[in-house]
C-alpha positions as a Markdown table, in Angstrom:
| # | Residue | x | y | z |
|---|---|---|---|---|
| 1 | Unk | -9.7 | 16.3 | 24.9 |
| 2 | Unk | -7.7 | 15.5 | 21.3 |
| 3 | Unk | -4.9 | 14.2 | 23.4 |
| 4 | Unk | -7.4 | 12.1 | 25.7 |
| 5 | Unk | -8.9 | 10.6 | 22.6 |
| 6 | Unk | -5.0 | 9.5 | 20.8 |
| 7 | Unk | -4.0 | 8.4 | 23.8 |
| 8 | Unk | -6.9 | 6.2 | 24.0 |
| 9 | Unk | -6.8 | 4.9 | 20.2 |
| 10 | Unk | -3.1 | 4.2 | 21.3 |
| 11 | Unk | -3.8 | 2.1 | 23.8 |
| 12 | Unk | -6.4 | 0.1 | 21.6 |
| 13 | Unk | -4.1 | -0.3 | 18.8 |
| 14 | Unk | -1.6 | -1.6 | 21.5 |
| 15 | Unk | -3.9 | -3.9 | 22.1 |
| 16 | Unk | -5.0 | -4.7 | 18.9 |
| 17 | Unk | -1.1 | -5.5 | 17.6 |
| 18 | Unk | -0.8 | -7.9 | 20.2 |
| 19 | Unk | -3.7 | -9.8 | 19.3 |
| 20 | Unk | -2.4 | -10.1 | 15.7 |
| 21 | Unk | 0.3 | -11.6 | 17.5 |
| 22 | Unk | -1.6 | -14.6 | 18.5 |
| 23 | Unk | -3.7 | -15.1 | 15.7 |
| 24 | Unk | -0.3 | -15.3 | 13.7 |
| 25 | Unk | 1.7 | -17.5 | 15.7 |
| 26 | Unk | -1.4 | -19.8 | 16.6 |
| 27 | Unk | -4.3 | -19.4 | 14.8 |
| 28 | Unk | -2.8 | -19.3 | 11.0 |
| 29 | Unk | -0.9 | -22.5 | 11.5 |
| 30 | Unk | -4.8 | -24.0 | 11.3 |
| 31 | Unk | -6.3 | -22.0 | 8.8 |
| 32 | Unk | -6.6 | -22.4 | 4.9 |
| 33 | Unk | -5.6 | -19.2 | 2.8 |
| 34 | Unk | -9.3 | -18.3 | 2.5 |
| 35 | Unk | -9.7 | -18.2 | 6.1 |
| 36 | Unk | -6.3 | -16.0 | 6.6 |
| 37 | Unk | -7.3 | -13.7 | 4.4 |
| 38 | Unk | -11.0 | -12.9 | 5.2 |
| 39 | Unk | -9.0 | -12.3 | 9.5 |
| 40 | Unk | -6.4 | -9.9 | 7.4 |
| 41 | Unk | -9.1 | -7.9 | 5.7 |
| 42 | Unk | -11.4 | -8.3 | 9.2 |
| 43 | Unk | -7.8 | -7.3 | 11.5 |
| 44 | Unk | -7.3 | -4.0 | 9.2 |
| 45 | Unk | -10.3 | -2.4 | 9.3 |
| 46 | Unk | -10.6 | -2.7 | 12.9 |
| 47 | Unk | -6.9 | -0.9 | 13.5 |
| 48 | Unk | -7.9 | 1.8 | 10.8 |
| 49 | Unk | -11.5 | 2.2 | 12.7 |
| 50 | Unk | -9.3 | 2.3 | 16.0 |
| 51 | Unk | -6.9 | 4.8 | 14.4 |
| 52 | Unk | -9.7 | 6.7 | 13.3 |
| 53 | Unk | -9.2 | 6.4 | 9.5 |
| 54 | Unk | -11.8 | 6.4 | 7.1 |
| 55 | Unk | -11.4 | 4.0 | 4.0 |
| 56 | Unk | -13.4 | 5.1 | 0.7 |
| 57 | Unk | -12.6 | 2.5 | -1.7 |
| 58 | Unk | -13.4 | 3.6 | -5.9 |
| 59 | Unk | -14.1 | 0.6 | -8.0 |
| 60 | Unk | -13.2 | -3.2 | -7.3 |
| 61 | Unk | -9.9 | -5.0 | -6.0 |
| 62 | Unk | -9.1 | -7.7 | -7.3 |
| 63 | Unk | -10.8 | -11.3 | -6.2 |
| 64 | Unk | -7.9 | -13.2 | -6.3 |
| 65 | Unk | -4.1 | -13.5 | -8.6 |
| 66 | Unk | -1.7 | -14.3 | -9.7 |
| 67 | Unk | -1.3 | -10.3 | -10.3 |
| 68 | Unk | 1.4 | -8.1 | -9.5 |
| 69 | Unk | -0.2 | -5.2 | -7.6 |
| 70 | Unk | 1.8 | -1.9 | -7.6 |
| 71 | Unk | 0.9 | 1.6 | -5.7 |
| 72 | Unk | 2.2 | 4.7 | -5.1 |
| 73 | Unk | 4.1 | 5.1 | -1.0 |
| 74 | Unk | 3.1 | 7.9 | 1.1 |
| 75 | Unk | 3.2 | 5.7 | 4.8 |
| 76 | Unk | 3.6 | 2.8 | 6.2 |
| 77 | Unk | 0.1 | 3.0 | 6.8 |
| 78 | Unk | -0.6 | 2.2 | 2.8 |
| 79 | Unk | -0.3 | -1.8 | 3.8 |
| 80 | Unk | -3.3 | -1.3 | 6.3 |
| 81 | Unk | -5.3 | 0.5 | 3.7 |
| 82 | Unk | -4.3 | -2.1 | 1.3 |
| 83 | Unk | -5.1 | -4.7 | 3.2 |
| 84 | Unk | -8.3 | -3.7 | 4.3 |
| 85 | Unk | -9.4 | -3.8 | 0.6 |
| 86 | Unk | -7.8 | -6.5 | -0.6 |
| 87 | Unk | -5.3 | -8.6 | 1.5 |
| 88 | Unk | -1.4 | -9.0 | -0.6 |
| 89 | Unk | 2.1 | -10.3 | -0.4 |
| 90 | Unk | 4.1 | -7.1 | 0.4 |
| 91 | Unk | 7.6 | -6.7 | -0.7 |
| 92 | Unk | 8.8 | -4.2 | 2.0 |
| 93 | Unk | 12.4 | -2.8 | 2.9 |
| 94 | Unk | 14.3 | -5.5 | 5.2 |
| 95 | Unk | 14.8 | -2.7 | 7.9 |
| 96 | Unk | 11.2 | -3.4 | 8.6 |
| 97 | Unk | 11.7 | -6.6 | 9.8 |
| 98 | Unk | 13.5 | -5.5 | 12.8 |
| 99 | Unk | 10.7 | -3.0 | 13.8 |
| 100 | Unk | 9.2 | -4.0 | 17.6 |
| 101 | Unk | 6.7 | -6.4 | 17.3 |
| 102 | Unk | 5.9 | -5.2 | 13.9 |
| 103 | Unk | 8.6 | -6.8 | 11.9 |
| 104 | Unk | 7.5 | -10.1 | 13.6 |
| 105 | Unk | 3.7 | -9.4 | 12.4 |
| 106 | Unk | 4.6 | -8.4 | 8.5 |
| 107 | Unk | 7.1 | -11.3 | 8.6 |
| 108 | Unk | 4.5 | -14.0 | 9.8 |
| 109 | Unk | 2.4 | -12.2 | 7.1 |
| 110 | Unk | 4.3 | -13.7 | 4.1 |
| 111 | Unk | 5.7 | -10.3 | 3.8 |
| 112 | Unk | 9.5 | -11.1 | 1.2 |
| 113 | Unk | 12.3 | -8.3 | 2.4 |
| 114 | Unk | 14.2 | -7.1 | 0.1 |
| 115 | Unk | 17.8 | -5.4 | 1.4 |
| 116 | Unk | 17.7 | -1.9 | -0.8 |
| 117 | Unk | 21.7 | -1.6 | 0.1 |
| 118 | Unk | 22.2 | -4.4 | -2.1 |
| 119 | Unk | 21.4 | -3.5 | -5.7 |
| 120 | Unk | 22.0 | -8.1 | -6.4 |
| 121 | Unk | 19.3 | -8.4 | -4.0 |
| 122 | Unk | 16.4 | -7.6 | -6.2 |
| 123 | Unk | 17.1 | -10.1 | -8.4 |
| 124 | Unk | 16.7 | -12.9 | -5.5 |
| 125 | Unk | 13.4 | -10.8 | -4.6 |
| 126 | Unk | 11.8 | -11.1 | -8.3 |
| 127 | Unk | 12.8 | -14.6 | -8.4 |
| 128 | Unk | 10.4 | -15.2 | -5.3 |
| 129 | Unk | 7.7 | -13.0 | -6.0 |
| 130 | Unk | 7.7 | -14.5 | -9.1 |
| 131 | Unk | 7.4 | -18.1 | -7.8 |
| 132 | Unk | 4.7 | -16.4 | -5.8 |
| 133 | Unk | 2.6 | -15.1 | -8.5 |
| 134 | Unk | 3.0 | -18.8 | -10.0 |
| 135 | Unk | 1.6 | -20.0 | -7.2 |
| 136 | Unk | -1.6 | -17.6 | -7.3 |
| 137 | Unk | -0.7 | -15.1 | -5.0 |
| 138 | Unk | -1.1 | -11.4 | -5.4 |
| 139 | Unk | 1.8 | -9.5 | -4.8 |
| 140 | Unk | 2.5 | -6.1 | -3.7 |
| 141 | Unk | 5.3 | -3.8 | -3.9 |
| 142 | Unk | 6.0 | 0.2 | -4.1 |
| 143 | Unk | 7.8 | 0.7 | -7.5 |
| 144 | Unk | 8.7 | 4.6 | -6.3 |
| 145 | Unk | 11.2 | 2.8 | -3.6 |
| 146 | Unk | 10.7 | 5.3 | -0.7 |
| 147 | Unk | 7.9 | 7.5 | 0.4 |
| 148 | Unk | 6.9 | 10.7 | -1.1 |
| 149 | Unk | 4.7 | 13.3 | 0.5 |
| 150 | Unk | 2.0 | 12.8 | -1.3 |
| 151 | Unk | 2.1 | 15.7 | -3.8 |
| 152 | Unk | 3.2 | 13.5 | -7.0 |
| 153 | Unk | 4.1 | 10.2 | -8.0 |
| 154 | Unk | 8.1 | 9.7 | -8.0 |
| 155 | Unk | 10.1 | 8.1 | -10.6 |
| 156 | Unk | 9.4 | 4.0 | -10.2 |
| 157 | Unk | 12.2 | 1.5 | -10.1 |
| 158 | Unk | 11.5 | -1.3 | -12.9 |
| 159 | Unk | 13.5 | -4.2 | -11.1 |
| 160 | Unk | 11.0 | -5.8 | -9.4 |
| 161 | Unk | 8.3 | -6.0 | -12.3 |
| 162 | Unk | 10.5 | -8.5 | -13.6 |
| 163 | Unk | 8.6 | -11.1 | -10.8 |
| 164 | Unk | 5.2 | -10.8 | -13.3 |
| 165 | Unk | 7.6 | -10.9 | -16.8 |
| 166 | Unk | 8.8 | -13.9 | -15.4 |
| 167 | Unk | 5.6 | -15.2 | -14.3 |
| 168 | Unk | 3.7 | -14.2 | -17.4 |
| 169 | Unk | 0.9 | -12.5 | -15.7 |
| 170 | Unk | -0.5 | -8.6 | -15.4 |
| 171 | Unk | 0.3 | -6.1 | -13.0 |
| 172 | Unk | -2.6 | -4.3 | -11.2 |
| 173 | Unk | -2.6 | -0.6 | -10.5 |
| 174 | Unk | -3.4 | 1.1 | -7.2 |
| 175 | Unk | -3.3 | 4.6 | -6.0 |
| 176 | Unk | -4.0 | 6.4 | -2.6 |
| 177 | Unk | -4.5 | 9.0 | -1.6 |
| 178 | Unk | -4.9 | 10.7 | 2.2 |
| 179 | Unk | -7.7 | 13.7 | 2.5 |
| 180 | Unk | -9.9 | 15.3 | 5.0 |
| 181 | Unk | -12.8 | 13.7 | 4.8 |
| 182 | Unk | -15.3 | 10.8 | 6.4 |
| 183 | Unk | -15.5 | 8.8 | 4.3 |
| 184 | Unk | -17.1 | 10.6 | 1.4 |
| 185 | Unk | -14.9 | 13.6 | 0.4 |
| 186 | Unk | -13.8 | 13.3 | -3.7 |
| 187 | Unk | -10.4 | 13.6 | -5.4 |
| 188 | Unk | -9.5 | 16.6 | -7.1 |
| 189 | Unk | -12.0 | 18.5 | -4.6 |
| 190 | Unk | -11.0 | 17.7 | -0.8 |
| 191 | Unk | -7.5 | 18.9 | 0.7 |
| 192 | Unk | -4.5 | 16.5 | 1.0 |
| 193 | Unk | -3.9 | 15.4 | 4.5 |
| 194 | Unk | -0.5 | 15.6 | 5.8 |
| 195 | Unk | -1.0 | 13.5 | 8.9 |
| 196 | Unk | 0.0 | 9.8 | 6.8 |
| 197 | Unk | 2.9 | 11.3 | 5.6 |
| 198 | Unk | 6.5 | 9.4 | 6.9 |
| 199 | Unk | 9.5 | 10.8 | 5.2 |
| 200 | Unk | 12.3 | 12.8 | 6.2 |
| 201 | Unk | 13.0 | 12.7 | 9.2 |
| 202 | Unk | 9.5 | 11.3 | 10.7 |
| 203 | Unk | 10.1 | 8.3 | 12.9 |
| 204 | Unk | 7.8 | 5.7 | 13.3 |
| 205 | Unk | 6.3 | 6.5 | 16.9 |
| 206 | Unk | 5.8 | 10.2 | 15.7 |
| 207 | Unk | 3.9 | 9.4 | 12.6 |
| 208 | Unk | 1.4 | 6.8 | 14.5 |
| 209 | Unk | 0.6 | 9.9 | 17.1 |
| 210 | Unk | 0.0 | 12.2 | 14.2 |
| 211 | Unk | -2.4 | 10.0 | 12.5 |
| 212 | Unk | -4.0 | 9.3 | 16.1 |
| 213 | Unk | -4.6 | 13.0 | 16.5 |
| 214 | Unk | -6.0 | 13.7 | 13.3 |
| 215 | Unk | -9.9 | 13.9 | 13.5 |
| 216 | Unk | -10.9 | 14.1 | 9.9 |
| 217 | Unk | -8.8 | 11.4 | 8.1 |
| 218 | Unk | -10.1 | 9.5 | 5.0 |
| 219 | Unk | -7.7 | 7.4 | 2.8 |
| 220 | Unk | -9.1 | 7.1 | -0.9 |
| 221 | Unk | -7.7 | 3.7 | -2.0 |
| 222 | Unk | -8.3 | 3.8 | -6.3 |
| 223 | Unk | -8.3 | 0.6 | -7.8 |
| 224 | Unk | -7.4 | 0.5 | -11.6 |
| 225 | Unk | -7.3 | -2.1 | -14.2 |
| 226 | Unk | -4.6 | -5.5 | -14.9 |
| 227 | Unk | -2.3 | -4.8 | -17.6 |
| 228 | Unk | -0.3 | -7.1 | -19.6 |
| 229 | Unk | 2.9 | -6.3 | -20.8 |
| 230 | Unk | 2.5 | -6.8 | -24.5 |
| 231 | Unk | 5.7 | -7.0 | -26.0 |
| 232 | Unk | 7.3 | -3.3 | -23.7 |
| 233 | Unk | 10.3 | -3.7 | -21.6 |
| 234 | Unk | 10.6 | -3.6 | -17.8 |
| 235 | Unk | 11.1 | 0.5 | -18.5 |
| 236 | Unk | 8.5 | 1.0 | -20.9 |
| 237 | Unk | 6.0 | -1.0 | -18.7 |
| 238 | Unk | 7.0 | 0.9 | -15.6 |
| 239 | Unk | 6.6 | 4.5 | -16.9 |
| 240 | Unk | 3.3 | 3.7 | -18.5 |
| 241 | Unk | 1.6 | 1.9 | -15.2 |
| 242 | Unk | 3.4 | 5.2 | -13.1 |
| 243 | Unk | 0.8 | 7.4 | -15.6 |
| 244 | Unk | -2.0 | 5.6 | -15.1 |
| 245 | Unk | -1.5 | 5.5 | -11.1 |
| 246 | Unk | -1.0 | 9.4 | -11.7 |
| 247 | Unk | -4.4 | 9.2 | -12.8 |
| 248 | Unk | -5.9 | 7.3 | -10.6 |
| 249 | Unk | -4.6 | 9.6 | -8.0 |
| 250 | Unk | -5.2 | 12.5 | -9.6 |
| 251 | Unk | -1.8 | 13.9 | -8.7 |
| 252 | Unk | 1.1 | 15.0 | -11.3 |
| 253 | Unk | 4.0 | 12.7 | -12.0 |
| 254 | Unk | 6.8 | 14.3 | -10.2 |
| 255 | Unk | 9.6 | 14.9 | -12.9 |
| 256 | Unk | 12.8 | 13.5 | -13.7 |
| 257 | Unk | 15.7 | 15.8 | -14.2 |
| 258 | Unk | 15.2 | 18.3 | -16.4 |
| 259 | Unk | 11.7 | 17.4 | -16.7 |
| 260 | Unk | 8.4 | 19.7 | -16.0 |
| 261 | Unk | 5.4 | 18.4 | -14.0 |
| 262 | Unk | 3.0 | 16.0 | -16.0 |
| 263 | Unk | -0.5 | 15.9 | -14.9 |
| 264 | Unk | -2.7 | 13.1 | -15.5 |
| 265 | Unk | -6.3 | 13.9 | -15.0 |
| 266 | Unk | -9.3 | 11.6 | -14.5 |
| 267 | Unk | -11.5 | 12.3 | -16.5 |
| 268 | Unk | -15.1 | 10.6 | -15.1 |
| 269 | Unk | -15.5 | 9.6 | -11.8 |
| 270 | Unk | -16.2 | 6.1 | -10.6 |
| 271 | Unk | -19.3 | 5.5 | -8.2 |
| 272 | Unk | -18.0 | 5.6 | -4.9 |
| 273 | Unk | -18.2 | 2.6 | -2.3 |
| 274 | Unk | -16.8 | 3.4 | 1.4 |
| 275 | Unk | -15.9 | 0.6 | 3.2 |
C-alpha cells in the first residue's frame, strides 16, 4: 500500500512539473510580479500537499525586499518550502540548471547560477544579486554552500553577502527544519526526519521517492528578523546571522576545526501558524 500511494504522488508531481512548464513559458510572459508570485506560492503548496509534506510556518516572512534572505541547506526540497512561504530569487549551483525539466523550471524562475568550480564567479554572482536587491527583489541563497544532514549548521561562506553590502540593505534569517509531524509537532520535542536529506551520495530520483514514501513529514520553516550590517565585515556578519539561524533551528552550530559544538537555544516559543 506505501508503494501504491508514492507511486501515485509520483505520477501527480509528474504532472504537476509539467504544468509549471506552461505557466512559465506562457503564462508569466503576461503577468505582473504580483501575479507571478501569488502562482509560485499557489504552485508550491500544491507539489508539497502532493508530496505529502506538511508546512508549519513560526512567525512572518517577509512582504516584500529588497532583503537578502539566507537559510540553512538540508534538500533541494528547501526552495519548495521556501517558496510556499514566501516566494525568492534563489542563487543555486549551475549544475542545477542542467537537471531534466527542472533546470528549465528554476531557470524561467529568475533563479542566478553561480559555477562553485570557479572561486571569480561569485563575484559576478554578488554583482547581480545585488542589482537585484536594488531593484526590490528578495534574494535567496545557502551561505553553508552544500547540504548538511540536518544535525547542525555548517560553517557559511561570506562571498555572497557582499550582494546586500553592496546594496545597502539587511539580510533576513531563515531556518528549517524536517520532523515527523502533521503539521503541528514543535522543535526541540519532535524527532528529525531523515527522509529530506540529499547529501552523499543521494541522487536526485532517490531522494524524491524517499520523501514520497514518508507518511509523517512536516518541514518547520522559522522565520527570523532583518539585520543590518552595522559597521561588521562580510565575516563578522556571516558568523553572527549562522548563530542566530542555529537558533532558530534549534540545532548546534557544527564546528570548525578544532572547535567543540555550540548550541544556540530558543529560548520562548513563537505562536505557531501551519500553512
Amino acid at each position: 500500500m506505501k508503494r501504491v500511494r508514492a507511486i501515485g504522488r509520483l505520477l501527480r508531481l509528474a504532472g504537476h512539473i509539467f504544468w509549471a512548464l506552461y505557466l512559465l513559458l506562457y503564462r508569466f510572459p503576461k503577468l505582473g510580479a504580483p501575479e507571478r508570485e501569488r502562482i509560485v506560492r499557489a504552485w508550491t503548496q500544491q507539489a508539497l500537499a502532493i508530496m505529502g509534506v506538511r508546512l508549519q510556518v513560526l512567525c512572518e516572512p517577509p512582504s516584500a525586499g529588497p532583503l537578502l534572505v539566507i537559510c540553512n541547506h538540508i534538500s533541494w526540497l528547501d526552495i519548495l518550502i521556501i517558496n510556499a512561504s514566501q516566494p525568492c530569487r534563489f542563487i543555486s549551483k549551475a549544475e542545477v540548471r542542467r537537471w531534466p525539466v527542472l533546470g528549465t523550471l528554476v531557470e524561467r524562475a529568475g533563479t542566478l547560477f553561480i559555477e562553485r568550480q570557479k572561486r571569480s564567479d561569485a563575484l559576478r554572482v554578488a554583482q547581480q544579486a545585488s542589482a537585484a536587491l536594488r531593484a526590490g527583489d528578495l534574494v535567496a541563497l545557502f551561505p553553508e554552500g552544500t547540504t548538511g544532514d540536518g544535525q547542525g549548521i555548517l560553517p557559511f561562506h561570506a562571498s555572497l553577502l557582499q550582494a546586500a553590502v553592496d546594496a545597502d540593505c539587511p539580510i533576513l534569517p531563515v531556518a528549517v527544519v524536517y520532523l515527523h509531524g502533521h503539521g503541528q509537532a514543535l522543535l526541540g520535542e519532535a524527532a528529525r526526519h531523515e527522509a529530506p536529506v540529499y547529501c552523499g551520495n543521494t541522487n536526485l530520483f532517490a531522494s524524491v521517492w524517499r520523501i514520497v514514501c514518508a507518511r509523517d513529514l512536516q518541514a518547520t520553516l522559522h522565520w527570523g528578523e532583518p539585520d543590518a550590517a552595522q559597521g561588521r565585515d562580510r565575516r563578522a556578519w556571516a558568523e553572527s546571522l549562522r548563530t542566530e539561524i542555529g537558533r532558530l533551528a534549534d540545532q548546534p552550530l557544527l564546528p570548525r576545526t578544532g572547535e567543540p559544538p555550540r548550541w544556540k537555544k530558543t529560548p520562548d516559543r513563537p505562536d505557531q501558524k501551519t500553512a
